[in-house]
C-alpha positions as CSV (number, residue, x, y, z in Angstrom):
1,X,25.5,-3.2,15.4
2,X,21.6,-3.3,14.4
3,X,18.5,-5.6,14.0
4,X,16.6,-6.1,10.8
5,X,13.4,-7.7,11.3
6,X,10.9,-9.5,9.6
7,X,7.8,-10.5,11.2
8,X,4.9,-12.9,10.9
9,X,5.2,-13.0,7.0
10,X,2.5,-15.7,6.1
11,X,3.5,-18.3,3.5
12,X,1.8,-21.0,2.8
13,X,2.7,-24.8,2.2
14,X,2.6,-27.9,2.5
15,X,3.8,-29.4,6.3
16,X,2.7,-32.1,8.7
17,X,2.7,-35.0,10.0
18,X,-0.6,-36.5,8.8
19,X,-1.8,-37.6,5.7
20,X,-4.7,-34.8,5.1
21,X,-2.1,-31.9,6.2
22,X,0.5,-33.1,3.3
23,X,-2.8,-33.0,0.7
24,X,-3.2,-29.3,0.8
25,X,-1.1,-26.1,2.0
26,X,-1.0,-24.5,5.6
27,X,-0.4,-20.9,6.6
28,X,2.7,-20.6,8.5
29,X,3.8,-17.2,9.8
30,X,7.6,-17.1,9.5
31,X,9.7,-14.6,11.7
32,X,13.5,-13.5,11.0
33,X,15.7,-11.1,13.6
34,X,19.0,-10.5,12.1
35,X,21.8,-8.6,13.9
36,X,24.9,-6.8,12.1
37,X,26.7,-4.4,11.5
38,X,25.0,-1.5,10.1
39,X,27.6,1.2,9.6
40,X,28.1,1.0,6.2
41,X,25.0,0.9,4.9
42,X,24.5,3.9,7.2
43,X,27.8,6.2,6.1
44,X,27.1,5.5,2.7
45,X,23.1,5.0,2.2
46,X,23.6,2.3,-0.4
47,X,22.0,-0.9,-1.4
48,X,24.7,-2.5,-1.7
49,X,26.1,-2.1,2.0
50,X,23.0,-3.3,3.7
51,X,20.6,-6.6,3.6
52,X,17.9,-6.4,1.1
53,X,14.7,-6.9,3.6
54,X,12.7,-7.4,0.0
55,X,14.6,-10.0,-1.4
56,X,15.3,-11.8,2.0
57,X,10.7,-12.4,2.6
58,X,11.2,-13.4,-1.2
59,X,13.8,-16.0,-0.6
60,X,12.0,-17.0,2.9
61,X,8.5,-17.8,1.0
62,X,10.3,-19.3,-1.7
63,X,12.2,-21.6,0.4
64,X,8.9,-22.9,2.2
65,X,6.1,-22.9,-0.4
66,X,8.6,-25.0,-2.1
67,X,9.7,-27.7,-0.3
68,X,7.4,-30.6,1.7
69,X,7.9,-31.0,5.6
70,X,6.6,-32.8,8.1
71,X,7.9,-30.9,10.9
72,X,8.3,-27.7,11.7
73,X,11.6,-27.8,13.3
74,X,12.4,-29.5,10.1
75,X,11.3,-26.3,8.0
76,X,13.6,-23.9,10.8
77,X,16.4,-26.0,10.7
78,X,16.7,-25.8,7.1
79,X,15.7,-22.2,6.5
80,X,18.5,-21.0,9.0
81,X,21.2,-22.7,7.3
82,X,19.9,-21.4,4.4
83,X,19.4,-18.2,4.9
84,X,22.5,-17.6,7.7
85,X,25.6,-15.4,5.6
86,X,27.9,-12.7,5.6
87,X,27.0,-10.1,7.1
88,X,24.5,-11.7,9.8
89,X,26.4,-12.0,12.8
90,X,23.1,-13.8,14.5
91,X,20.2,-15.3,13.2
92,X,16.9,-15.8,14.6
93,X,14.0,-17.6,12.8
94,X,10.7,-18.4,14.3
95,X,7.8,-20.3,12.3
96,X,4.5,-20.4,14.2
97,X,1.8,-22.5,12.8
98,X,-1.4,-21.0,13.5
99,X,-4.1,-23.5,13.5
100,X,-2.4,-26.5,15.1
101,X,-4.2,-27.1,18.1
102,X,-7.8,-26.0,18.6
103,X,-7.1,-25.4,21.8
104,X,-4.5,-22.6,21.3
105,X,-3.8,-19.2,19.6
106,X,-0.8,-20.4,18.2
107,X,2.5,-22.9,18.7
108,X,5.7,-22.6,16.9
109,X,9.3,-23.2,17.0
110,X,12.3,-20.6,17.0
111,X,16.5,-21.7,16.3
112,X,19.3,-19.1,16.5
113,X,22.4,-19.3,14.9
114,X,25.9,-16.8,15.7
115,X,29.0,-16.5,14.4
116,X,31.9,-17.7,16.8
């Protein structure tokens, strides 16, 4: 068993609750921890037996910069689904949104999903 990770790609789009933040893009910083198996991507050192990390940030910024959301739980709940296949055994997606509060660094949310 093993972790790929992706973290704190930026993507930018369009999310929020209030009028001005649906006019114009936001950066987002969008997380992914995905455990499986990596043994036979390891015995045989091909492509084809492992999770392509390239394509996955693709389909992530894709998914986002695409669609219109008002929250982000919204955004996490979808991109999971999305994104949760054979052969994650777990899932975990976190989406911070930097400049939300003035007051703050950061806030975000994070879901998990697992097979049974």
């Amino acid at each position: 068993m093993g972790t790929l990770f992706i973290r704190s790609l930026p993507v930018d789009c369009v999310i929020g609750v209030h009028p001005f933040e649906q006019r114009s893009r936001q950066r987002l910083l969008i997380s992914l921890s995905v455990e499986m198996d990596f043994t036979g991507a390891a015995r045989t050192d091909a492509m084809e037996q492992a999770v392509d990390y390239s394509a996955l940030s693709d389909e992530i910024a894709a998914f986002a910069r695409e669609g219109r959301f008002a929250l982000i739980e919204t955004l996490a709940e979808r991109l999971a689904d999305h994104l949760f296949a054979p052969p994650m055994d777990s899932l975990e997606l976190e989406i911070i949104k930097p400049a939300a509060l003035a007051a703050t660094r950061e806030v975000g949310v994070r879901v998990r999903r697992a097979r049974e």
